[in-house]
Each structure stands twice: as structure tokens, then as C-alpha cells.
C-alpha positions as CSV (number, residue, x, y, z in Angstrom):
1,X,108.3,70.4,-217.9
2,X,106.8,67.5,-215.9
3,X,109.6,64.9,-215.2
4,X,109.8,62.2,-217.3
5,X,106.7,62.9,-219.1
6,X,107.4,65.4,-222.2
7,X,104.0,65.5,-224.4
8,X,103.3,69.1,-223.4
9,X,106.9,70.3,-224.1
10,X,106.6,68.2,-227.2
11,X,103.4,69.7,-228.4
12,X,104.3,73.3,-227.9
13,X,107.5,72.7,-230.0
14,X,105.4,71.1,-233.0
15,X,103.1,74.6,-233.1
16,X,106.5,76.4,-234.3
17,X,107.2,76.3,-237.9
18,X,111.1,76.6,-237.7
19,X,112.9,73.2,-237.7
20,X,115.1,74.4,-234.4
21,X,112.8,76.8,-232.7
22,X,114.0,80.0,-230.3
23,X,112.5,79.1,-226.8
24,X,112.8,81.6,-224.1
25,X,112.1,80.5,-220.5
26,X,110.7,83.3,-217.8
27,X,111.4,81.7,-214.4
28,X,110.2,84.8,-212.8
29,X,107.6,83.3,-210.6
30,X,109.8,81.5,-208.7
31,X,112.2,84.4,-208.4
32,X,114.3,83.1,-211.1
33,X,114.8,80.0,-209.4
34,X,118.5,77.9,-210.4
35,X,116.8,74.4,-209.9
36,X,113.8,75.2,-212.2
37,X,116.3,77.2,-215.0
38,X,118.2,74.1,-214.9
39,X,115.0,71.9,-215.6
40,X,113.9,74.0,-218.3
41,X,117.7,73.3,-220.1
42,X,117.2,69.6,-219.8
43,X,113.5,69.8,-220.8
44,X,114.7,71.7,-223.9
45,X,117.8,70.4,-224.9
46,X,120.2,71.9,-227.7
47,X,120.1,69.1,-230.4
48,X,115.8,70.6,-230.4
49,X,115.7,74.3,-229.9
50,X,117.9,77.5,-229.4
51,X,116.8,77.9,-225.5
52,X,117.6,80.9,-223.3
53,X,116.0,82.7,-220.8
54,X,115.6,86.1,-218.8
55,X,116.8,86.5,-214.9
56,X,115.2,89.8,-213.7
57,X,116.1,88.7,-209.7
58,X,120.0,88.4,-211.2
59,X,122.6,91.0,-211.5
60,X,123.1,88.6,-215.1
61,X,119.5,89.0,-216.9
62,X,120.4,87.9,-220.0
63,X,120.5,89.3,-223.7
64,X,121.1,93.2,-223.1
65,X,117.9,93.7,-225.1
66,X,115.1,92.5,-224.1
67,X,112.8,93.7,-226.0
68,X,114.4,92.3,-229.3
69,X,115.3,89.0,-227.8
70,X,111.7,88.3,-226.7
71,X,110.4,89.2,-230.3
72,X,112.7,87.5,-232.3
73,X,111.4,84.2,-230.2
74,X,109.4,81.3,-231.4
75,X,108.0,80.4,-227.9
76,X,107.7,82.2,-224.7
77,X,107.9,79.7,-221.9
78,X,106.5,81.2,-218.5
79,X,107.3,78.5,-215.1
80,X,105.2,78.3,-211.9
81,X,105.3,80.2,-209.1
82,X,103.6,83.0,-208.1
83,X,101.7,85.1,-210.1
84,X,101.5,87.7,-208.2
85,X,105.7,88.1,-207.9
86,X,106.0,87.8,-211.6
87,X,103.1,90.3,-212.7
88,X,105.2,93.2,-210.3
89,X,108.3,92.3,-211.7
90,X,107.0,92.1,-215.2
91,X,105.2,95.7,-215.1
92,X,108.3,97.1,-213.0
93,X,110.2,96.2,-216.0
94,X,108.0,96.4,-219.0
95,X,107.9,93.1,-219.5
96,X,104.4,93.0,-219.7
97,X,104.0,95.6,-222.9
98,X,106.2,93.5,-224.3
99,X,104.7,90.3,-223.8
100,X,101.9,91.6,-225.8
101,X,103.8,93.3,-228.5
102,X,105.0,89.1,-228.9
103,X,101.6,87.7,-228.6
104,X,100.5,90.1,-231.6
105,X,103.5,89.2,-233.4
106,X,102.4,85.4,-233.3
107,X,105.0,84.5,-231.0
108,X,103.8,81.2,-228.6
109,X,102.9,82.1,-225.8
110,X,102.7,79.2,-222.7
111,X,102.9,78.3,-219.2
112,X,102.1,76.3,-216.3
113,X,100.6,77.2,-212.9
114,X,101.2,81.0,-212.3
115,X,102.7,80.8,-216.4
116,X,98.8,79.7,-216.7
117,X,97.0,82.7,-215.1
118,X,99.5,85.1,-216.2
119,X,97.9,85.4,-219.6
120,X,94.1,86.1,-218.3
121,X,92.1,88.5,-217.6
122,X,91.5,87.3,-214.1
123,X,93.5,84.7,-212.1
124,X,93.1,82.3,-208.9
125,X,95.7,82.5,-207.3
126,X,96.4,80.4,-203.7
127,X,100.3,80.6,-203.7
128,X,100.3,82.7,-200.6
129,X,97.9,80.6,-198.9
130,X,93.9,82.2,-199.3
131,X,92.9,81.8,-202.5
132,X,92.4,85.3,-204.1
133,X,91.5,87.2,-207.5
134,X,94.4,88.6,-209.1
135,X,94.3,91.2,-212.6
136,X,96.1,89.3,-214.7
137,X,97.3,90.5,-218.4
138,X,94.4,90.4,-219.8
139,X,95.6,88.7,-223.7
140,X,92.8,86.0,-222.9
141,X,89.6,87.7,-222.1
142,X,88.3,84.9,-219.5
143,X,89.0,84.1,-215.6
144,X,91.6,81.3,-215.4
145,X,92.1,79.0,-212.6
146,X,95.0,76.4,-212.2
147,X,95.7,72.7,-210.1
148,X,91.3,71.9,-210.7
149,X,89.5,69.3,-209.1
150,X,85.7,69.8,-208.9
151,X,84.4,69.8,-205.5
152,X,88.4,70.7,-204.1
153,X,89.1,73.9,-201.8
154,X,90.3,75.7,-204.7
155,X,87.3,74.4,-206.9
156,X,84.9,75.8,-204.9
157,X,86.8,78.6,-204.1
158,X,86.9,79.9,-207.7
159,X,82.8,79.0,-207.7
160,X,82.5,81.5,-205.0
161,X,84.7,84.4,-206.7
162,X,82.4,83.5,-210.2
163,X,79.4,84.0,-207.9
164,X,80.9,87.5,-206.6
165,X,81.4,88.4,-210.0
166,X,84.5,86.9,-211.2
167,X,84.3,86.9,-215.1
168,X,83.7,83.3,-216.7
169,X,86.4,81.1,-217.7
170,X,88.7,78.0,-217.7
171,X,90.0,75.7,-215.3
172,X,92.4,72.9,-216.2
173,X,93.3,69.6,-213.7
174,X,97.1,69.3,-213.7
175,X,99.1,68.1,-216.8
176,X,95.7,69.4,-219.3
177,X,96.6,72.6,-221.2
178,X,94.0,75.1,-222.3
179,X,95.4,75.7,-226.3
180,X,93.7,79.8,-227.2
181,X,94.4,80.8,-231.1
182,X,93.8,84.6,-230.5
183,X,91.5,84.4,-228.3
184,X,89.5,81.6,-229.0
185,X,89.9,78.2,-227.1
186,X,91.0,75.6,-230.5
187,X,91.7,72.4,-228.1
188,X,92.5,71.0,-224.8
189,X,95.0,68.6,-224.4
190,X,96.7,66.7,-221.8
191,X,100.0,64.8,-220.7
192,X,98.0,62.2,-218.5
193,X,95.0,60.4,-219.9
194,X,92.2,61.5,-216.9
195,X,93.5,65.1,-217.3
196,X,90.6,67.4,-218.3
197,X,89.9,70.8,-218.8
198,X,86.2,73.1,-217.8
199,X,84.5,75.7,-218.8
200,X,82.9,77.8,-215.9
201,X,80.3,80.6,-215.5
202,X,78.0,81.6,-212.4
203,X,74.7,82.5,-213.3
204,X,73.5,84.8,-210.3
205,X,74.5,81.9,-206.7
206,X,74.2,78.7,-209.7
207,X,77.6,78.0,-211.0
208,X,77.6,76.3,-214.5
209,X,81.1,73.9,-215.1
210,X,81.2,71.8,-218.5
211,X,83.8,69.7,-219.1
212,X,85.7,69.8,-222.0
213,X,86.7,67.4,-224.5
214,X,90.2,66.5,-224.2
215,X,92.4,64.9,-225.8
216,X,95.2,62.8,-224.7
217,X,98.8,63.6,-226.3
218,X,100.0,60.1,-225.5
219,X,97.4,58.8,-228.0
220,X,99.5,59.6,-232.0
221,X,96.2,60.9,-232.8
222,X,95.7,63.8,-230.6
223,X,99.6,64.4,-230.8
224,X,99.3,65.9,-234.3
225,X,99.3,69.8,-234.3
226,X,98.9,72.2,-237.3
227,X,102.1,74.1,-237.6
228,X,100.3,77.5,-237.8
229,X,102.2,81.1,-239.2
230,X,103.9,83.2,-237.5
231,X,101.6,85.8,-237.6
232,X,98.6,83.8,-235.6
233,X,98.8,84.6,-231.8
234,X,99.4,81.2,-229.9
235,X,98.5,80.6,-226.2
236,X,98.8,77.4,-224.7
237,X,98.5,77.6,-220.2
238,X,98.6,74.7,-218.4
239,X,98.3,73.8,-214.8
């Protein structure tokens, strides 16, 4: 949901076989947020999709079942925030189980920021200030870290947790989205053209990053997706 610029939201639409697909936003990151539930309404609009979402700060949640409501979804759409907030309420609830339950199902799965590092194993989180390792849900067996820039604080923060044993895994600069079917990595695309996303490992105190091919969803090209079945877990974070 960047402003103005919609290839992301675009693309995770054209992964869902269903001409008007079911989109259900989590805003639980940002405590359920009104300004970023409004954003998600614009950014998924009625003429395109059948959008709700799922208040777990509000006395109003939403659907009185939400368990069949997230399952009978197309796409799972989880906002930024922090990580940390939304993996306590999600396990207070039982939202996580069911998360999974979806992602077997084939349900989309996607995110950006702290919807990102939700879906890993291991996450970097620096909402609350000093970046930190958080257990994530562990669909995606990698570490995951968000908001990249090689050579930033954050950048060479996540080196250092890699070094003290932080499993490998993915970083993406903001506006590129790491795309996992199951839990392989199938592309990485981007919103902006310089946008890229890494692949990370230490090896003992040296630090391996690759850069990834990426490709661009402005150019028609890379825009194309394969509309896959229902029954082929998607995951698509994004910082």
C-alpha cells in the first residue's frame, strides 16, 4: 500500500485465480490502526476485490468466526508495525495456528515491514529502538530482515546477529518483495526500479550477501504472474 504507486498491491491480486478476490487486511501491528484500515480500503477498492479485515484491539473484530473467514480468503494482507505486538496478539488469540492452517490451504499470504518478518523463522526487528532477534512463525524456514541498505545500522546489525548465530536468510530494500512458493524463494520483485532484494549467510565472523535478481513491476514484462491453484502455499513479504 505505498501511495500512489500500486505494482505490489497489483501483483499480489494477479497471483489469485478468482476474477474478484477475498482480501483480508490484519492491521494488528499497528494496534489496528484507523488511518492504515482506511488506506488498505482505498488501496483495495470494491469494483477489484471483496476486502475486509480483523480488529483484535476493537470491541468490533469483525466476522464472528474467524477462523472460517480467514480460510475462506484468497489473500491475507498483514500491515507494518511492530512485530513483536502482532506475534502476542496473534498467539493470545490463535491467530497464528490459523495463519498456518491458510498457508497450507494455499491461501496468499503477504506483508510489509513487520507483515514481512511475521512469516520467518527469525525476524529483525528495530521498531522499539535496538535492533533485536525476534521468533517469528516460522512458515518460511530463513531469518528475514526489513527497510535493507548494505552498510546501514540495521544492515550491519542483522550481519552481527548472522555472526551470533542468526539462521541465514533474506533482506529486501524498501518497495522489493521477497515472492516464497512453499518455501522456496520463485522471484523478487519491486515497486521502484533500484529496489533489490539479498540473500545473507555468516560463515563463522565473514558474512556472505548476494544480491538478487529483481525484477521491476513497472517494466510489462516482469508484471506478468502465473495465476497458480489454490492449493500452492503463496508468500509474498515486503519491506
Amino acid at each position: 500500500m505505498e501511495s500512489g504507486n500500486p505494482l505490489l498491491d497489483d501483483y499480489v491480486l494477479g497471483l489469485c485465480t478468482r476474477e474478484r478476490p477475498r482480501v483480508c487486511f490484519l492491521p494488528s501491528a499497528s494496534g489496528d490502526a484507523d488511518h492504515y484500515i482506511v488506506r488498505f480500503y482505498r488501496a483495495f477498492p470494491a469494483d477489484r476485490c471483496e476486502a475486509s479485515h480483523i480488529s483484535l484491539f476493537r470491541r468490533e473484530q469483525g466476522p464472528d468466526d474467524l477462523r472460517t473467514h480467514l480460510l475462506e480468503q484468497d489473500v491475507i494482507y498483514v500491515g507494518g508495525g511492530s512485530v513483536i505486538s502482532l506475534l502476542g496478539v496473534w498467539r493470545a488469540h490463535g491467530i497464528d495456528a490459523i495463519l498456518r492452517e491458510a498457508w497450507e490451504a494455499g491461501v496468499v499470504l503477504c506483508g510489509l515491514s513487520a507483515g514481512s518478518l511475521c512469516w520467518f523463522d527469525e525476524a529483525v526487528s528495530g521498531f522499539h529502538g535496538e535492533t533485536r532477534r525476534v521468533e517469528g512463525l516460522g512458515l518460511l524456514p530463513f531469518s528475514n530482515c526489513v527497510h535493507y541498505a548494505p552498510g546501514s545500522e540495521r544492515g550491519l546489525a542483522y550481519h552481527d546477529l548472522l555472526r551470533a548465530g542468526m539462521r541465514a536468510g533474506y533482506a529486501a530494500e524498501d518497495g522489493a518483495a521477497l515472492h516464497f512458493v512453499g518455501t522456496e524463494l520463485s522471484r523478487v520483485v519491486a515497486s521502484r526500479p533500484a529496489a533489490r532484494g539479498y540473500r545473507i549467510a555468516a560463515d563463522g565472523e565473514r558474512v556472505m550477501e548476494m544480491r538478487l535478481a529483481t525484477a521491476f513491476l513497472g517494466d510489462a514484462a516482469a508484471a506478468n504472474v502465473t495465476r497458480l491453484p489454490r492449493a500452492t502455499s503463496n508468500s509474498l513479504s515486503a519491506a
